[in-house]
N, C-alpha and C positions, 0 to 999 in steps of 0.2 A: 324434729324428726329423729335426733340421733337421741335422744330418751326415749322412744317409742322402738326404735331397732336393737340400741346394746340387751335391754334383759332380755329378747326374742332368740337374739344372736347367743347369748348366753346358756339361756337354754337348749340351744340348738344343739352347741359344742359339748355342752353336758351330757346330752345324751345321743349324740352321736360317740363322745368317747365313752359313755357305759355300756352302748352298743359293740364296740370294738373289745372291750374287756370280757363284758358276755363271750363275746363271740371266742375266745381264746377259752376262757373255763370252758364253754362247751365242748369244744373241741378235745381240749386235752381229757375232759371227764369222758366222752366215748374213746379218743385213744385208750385209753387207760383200760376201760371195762371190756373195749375189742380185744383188747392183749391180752386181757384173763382168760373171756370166752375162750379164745384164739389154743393159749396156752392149756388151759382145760381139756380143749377136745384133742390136743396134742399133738400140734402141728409144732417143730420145728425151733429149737428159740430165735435160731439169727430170721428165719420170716417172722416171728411176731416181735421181734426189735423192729424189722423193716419196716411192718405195716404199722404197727405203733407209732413208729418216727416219721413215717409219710403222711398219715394222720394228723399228728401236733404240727408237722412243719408246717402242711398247707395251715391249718388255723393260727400260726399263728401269724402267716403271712394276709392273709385276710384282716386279722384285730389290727396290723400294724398300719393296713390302708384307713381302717376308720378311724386307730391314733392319727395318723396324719394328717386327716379330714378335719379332725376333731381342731387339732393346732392350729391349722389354715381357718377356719372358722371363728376360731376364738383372737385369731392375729388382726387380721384384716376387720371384722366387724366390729369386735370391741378393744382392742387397747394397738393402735394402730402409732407406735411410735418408733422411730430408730432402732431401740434397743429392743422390741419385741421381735420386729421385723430379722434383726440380728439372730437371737434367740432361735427363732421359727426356723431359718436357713439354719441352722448348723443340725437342729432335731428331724428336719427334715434331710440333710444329709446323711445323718449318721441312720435314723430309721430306711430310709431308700439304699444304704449300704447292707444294713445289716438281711433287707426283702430281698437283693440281687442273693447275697454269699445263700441266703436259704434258698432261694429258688436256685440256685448253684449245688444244693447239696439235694435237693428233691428230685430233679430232674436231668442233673450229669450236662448241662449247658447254660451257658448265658443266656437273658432273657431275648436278648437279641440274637440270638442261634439260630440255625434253624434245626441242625442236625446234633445228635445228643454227642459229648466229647468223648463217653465210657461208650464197650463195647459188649 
């Protein structure tokens, strides 16, 4: 069985993590061309800094959930050892710090907030 599940799993994690990368170029590619637009018709710099950075931050808050899906995927189905397992915990700590501090700078709260901390 577990020759029939590792390359499925493998594939799995492959393209769920090229999906998570997609998903950040995309993102930052309409950031990008929204703040030209943006700056072209002549609104403002510090708004199209804002909405340019509100843009990228959510995506790359998004890529970082399918990187993490991606790890979990590749941990647990195909190389299920101590040291992976080790590995996976600390990339998913530091990835799940680095999605709090951004959803911390997108939205002025913790994710467990209810109410936003800026006024």
């Amino acid at each position: 069985m577990n020759e029939f599940v590792r390359p499925i799993a493998e594939w799995c994690a492959a393209g769920v993590e090229l999906l998570g990368l997609a998903v950040i170029i995309l993102f930052a590619t309409v950031s990008l061309i929204m703040g030209v637009v943006l700056f072209i018709k002549g609104h403002a710099k510090e708004d199209v800094f804002s909405n340019v950075r509100q843009v990228l931050g959510q995506g790359i808050l998004l890529g970082l959930e399918f990187l993490i899906a991606a790890d979990i995927i590749h941990t647990v189905a195909v190389e299920l050892t101590v040291e992976s397992i080790s590995v996976l915990a600390l990339v998913v700590l530091i990835r799940t710090f680095l999605s709090f501090t951004l959803d911390l700078e997108l939205t002025g709260r913790w994710p467990w907030q209810n109410r936003p901390l800026r006024t």
